[in-house]
N, C-alpha and C positions, 0 to 999 in steps of 0.2 A: 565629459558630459556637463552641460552646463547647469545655472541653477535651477529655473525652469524643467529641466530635462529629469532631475536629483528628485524634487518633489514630483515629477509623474510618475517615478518609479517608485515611490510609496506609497500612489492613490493602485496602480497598475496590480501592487505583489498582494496591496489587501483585494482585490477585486478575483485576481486568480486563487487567493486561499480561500474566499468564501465558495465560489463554484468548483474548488476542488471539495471542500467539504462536505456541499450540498451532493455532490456527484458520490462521495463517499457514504455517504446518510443512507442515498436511494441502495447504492452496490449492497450495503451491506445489511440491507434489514432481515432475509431471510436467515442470516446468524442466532439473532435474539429470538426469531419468532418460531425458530425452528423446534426445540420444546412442544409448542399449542402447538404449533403443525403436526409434528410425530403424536402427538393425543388426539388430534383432530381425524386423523388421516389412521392410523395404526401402521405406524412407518415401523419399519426393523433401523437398528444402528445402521444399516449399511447404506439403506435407502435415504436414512437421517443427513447422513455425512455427504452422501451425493448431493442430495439437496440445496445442504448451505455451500459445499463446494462449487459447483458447477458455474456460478456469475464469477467464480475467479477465475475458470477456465478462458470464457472469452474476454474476459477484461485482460487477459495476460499476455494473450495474442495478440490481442488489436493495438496492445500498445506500441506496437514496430510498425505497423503503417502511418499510427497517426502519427510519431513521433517525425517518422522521415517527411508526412507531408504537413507537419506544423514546421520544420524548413523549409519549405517551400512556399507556404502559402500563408503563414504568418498564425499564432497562436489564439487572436481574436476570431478569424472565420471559423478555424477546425472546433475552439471551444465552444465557440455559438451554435454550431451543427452539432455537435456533442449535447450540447443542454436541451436541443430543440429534440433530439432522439430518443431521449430516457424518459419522458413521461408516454410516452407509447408503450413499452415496456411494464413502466408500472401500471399504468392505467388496466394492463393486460394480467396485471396477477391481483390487481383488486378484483375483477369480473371474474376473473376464475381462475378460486385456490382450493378449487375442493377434490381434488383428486393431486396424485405424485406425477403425472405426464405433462399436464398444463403448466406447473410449475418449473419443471427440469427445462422444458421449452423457453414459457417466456424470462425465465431466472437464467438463461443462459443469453435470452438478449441484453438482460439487465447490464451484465457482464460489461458494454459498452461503459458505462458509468465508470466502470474501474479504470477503464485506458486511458480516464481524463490527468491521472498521474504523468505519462510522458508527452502531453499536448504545455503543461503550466508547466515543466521543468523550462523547455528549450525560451517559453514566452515570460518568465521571470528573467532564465539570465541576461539575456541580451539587453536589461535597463540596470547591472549592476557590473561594475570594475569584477577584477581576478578577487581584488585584495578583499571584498565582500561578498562573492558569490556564495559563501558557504554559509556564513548568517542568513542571505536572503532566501535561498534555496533552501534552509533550514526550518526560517517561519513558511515559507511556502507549504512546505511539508507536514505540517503543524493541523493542515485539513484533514488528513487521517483523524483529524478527533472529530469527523463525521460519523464516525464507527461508535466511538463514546457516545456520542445522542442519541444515537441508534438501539444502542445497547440499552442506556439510560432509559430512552420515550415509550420504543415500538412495544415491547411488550405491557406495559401499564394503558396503552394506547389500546391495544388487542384487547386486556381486558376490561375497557372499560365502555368500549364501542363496536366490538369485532377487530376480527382478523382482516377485514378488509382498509380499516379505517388508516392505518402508521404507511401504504401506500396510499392514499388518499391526499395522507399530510406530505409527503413525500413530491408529490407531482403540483401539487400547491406554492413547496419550498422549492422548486426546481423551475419553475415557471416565474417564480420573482428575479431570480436570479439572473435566470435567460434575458430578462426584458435589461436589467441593470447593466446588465455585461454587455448586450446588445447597444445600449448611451453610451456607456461611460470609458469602455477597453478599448486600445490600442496597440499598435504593437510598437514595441522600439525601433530609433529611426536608429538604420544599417551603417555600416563607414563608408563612406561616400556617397552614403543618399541612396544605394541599392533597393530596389526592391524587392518585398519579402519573396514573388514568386521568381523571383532572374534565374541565370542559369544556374543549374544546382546539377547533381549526379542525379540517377535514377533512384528508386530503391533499394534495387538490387550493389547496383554500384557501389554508394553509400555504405552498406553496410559490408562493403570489400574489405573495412579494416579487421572483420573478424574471421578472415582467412587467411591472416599473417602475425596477429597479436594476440599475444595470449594477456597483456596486461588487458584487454576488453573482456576476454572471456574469465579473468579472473574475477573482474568487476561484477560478472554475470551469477559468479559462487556466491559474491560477499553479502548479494543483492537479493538471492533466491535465501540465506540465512538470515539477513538482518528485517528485510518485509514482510518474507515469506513467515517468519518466526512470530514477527509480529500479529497476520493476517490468520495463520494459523489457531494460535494461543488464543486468539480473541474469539475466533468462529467457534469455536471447540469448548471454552472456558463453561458455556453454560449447562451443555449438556455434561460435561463432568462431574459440574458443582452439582445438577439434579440429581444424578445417578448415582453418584457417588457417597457422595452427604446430603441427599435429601431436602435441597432447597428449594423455594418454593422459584419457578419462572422467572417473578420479578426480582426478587433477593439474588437469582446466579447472575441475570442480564446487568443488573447496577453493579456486582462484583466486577463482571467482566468488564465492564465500563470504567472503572478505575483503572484496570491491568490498562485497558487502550490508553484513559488518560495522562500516566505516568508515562508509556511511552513517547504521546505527544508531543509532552512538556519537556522530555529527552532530546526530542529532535534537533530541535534550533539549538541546543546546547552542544551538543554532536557536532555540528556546523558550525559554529562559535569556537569551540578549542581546534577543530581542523583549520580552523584561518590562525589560528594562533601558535599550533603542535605539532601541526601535519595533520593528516588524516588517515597514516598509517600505523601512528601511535595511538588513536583511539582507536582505532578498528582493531587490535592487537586487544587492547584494555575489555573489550566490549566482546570479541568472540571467547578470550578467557572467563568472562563473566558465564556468559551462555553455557560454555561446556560445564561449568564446576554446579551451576542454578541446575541445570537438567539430571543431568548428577543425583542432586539432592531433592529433583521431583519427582523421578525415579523409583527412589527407594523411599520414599515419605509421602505421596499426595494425599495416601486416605486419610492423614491428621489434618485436621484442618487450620492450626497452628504454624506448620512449614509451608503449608502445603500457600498461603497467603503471603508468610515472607516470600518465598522465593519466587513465586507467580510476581508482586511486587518490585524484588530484586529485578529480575530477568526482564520486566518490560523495561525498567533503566536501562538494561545493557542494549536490546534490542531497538530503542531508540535512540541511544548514541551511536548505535551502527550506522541507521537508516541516514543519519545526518551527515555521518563522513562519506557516503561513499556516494554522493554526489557533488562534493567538495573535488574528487579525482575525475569526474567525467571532463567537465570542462579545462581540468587544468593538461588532462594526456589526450582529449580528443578536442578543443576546440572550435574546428569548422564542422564538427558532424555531431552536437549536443541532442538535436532532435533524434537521428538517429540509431546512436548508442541508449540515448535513455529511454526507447523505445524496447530495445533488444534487454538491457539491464532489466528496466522495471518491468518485462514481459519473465526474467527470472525470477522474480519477487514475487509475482501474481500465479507462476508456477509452485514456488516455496509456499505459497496460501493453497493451491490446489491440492496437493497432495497432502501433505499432512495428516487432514481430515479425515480420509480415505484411508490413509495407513490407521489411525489411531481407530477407526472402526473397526477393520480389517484386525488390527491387535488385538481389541476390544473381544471381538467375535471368539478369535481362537487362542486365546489365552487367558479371559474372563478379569483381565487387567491393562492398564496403559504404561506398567514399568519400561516396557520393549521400545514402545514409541518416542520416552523420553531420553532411553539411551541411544537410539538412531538420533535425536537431535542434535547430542552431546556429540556424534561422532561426527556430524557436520559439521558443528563449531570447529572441533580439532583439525578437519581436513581444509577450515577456511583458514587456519593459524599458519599451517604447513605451505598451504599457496603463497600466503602473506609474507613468512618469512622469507621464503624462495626470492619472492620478487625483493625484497629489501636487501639482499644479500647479491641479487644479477644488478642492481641500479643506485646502492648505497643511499635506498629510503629518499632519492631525488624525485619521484615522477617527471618523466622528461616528456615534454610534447611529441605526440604523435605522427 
């Protein structure tokens, strides 16, 4: 790539992390706001959990179509359709949040927002070499700290203007963004000058490789622990922190806002030693962190002394995950990056769905969260076991697919 080409591709990876971030702001505001909402509303736990669950339901799905057709049709059209989508959405749960049905509804179109994760993977790498795809796809990644603002604003925002106002700001931020990306995005120019829509497989087709490979469906474990972990802990962290220890909305949403932060600032780091270590020696580093953190959230959360280190600890581990294991998509699938990180990151955005649902569901009939924290733990260990398998059938080489 030439030098002209070098410098597009850092105007390109800042322009898809700010519309992945903005897109991550809007998915995730019902998280922080879910507290006022459950007061607002007189939600039960269960109704609570559906609630902020439900936009990762369809963000996790959509991410396999749009992935396949950001191969096809280039990362700038799907993102721009993508940004032009999501203030219809919000605009729908500013007018009406005052009952649990309106919300489940339009919080599940919201969900759209979230799929904007496998649309900026496939249209980040294609303007970076092998030998830097994991930094770049790293910072890429780095827009998850939409969820941090989110955590951070909406609720201080809710009360100081309404519950309507942190979507309002939302579709304001999501509208700048659209017009920006609309000037300024491109997509990378192809080997031989192809273009983005040429022949390609179908859908269906495409995602043939995960009827013969299990290193794709392992990616899909590592993907549903190290997002899903993250998306989970974040969505959840506030209602804990209320319930639990008695904090006040904005005091658990800024908590939880740091857990996201720490993660963030993980990620590109993730990405950075997997160009450096591999990526199956931090993912190895990082799902032992998770099993031993869970462990010890477990048996400790109602102090709020551990209960902060290791919420702390664990978003490290959980953001050095998220960074490796997009380090291995491109290097064992590289003609099918849309794809696969449609399929992957649609396990991540499952890892964020359930969780929630479990820990209420614990919540409910157990009058505690110990249970939930040892089912996390036991996924970390079942992602160690994949891990090692595969480094023992390929001698920790990832060979192309």
């Amino acid at each position: 790539m030439s030098a002209p080409d070098r410098a597009g591709a850092g105007r390109q990876l800042a322009l898809a992390t700010i519309a992945f971030a903005v897109s991550f702001y809007a998915w995730s505001l019902l998280g922080p706001l879910g507290p006022d909402l459950e007061d607002e509303l007189g939600l039960s736990e269960f109704e609570t959990s559906a609630m902020v669950a439900v936009p990762v339901l369809l963000g996790s799905v959509m991410r396999i179509p749009l992935g396949w057709l950001t191969d096809r049709h280039g990362g700038r059209r799907v993102f721009g359709l993508l940004l032009a989508f999501t203030p219809l959405a919000l605009l729908a749960l500013a007018l009406w949040h005052d009952a649990l049905a309106p919300i489940l509804a339009f919080g599940f179109l919201l969900g759209f927002a979230g799929a904007s994760f496998a649309v900026g993977v496939p249209f980040v790498n294609g303007w970076y070499p092998p030998e830097r795809q994991g930094f770049a796809l790293g910072v890429y990644g780095m827009g998850m700290g939409g969820t941090t603002v989110a955590g951070l604003t909406a609720p201080s925002i809710a009360d100081e203007w309404g519950l309507a106002a942190p979507f309002w700001v939302a579709i304001a931020l999501v509208l700048v963004t659209l017009a920006a990306f609309a000037l300024l995005a491109r997509d990378a120019p192809r080997p031989g000058g192809a273009a983005a829509g040429g022949a390609r497989p179908g859908m269906f087709a495409a995602l043939g490789v995960f009827r013969h490979s299990g290193r794709a469906w392992a990616l899909t474990l590592f993907y549903f622990m190290a997002f899903g972990g993250f998306v989970a802990m974040f969505l959840y962290l506030p209602k804990l922190l209320t319930g639990v220890h008695d904090l006040s909305d904005s005091d658990a949403g800024a908590r939880a806002a740091g857990f996201a932060l720490l993660a963030v600032l993980a990620r590109p780091t993730g990405g950075w030693l997997s160009d450096r270590v591999g990526a199956a020696r931090v993912l190895v580093a990082s799902f032992a962190g998770v099993g031993v953190l869970a462990l010890v959230l477990a048996a400790a959360y109602e102090s709020m002394v551990p209960l902060t280190i290791a919420c702390l600890a664990i978003a490290v581990a959980l953001g050095l995950g998220t960074g490796a294991v997009f380090k291995l998509v491109p290097e064992w699938f590289p003609d099918r990056v849309g794809s696969v990180t449609g399929v992957v990151g649609a396990a991540g955005g499952l890892g964020g769905f359930f969780p929630p649902l479990v820990m209420g569901a614990v919540k409910g009939a157990t009058g505690g969260y110990a249970l939930g924290f040892v089912l996390m733990a036991a996924v970390a260990a079942a992602c160690l076991a994949v891990l090692a398998a595969l480094r023992r059938g390929s001698g920790a080489q990832p060979a192309t697919a």
